[in-house]
N, C-alpha and C positions, 0 to 999 in steps of 0.2 A: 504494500500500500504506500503510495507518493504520498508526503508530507509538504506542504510548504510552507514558509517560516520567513516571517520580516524579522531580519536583524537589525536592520533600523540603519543610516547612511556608515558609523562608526564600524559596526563589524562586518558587516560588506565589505566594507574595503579592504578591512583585515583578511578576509577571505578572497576575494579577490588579487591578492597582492600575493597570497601565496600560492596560488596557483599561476599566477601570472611568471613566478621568482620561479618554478619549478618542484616548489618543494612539497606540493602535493598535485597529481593529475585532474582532477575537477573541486570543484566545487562541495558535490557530496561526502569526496571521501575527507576533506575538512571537517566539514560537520559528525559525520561518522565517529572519527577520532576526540572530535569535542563531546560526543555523547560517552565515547569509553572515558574520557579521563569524569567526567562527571561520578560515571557507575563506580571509580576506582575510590574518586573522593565519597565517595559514600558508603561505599563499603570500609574503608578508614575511620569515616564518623559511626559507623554503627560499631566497628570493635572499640572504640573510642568510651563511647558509651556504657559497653557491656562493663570495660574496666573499670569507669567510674561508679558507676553502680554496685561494684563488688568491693573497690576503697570504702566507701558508704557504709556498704551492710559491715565491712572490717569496723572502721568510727564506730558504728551505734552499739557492735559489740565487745569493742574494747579490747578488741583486736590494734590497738598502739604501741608506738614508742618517741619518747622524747625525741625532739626533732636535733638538741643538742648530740644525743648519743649518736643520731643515726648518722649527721652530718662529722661526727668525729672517727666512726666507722668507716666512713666514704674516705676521709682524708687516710685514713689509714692505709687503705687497701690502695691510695694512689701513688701513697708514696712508697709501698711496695714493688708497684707497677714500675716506678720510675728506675727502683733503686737495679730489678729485675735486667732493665733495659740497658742499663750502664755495665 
């Protein structure tokens, strides 16, 4: 099923311009790939979410730790990293 779609004069020409520049063969397959990065950001934002939601149910059950320990933790294990490196 054809779809047709005002971009409005701004992404026309984006689109236009890259087809024109070679770096995609029509028109469509622009849009195509505008719809996959879409699908990507979005599936991004929903594990996004699922994470947050599960830091959450951690918070309400006290599933914690002082943000000092944890940040003295991280510095730990970087300067392990580093010393590793050397």
């Amino acid at each position: 099923m054809a779809i047709s779609a005002d971009l409005g004069e701004n992404l026309e020409a984006v689109v236009n311009d890259l087809v024109k520049n070679g770096r995609y063969n029509s028109k469509s397959e622009v849009l195509r790939e505008g719809v996959r990065l879409v699908q990507e950001r979005e599936a991004a934002l929903a594990k996004l979410w699922v994470v947050l939601d599960e830091g959450l149910d951690d918070i309400k059950a006290g599933r914690v730790r002082p943000l000092d320990e944890v940040f003295d933790e991280l510095e730990a294990e970087l300067h392990s990293a580093v010393d590793a490196a050397e």
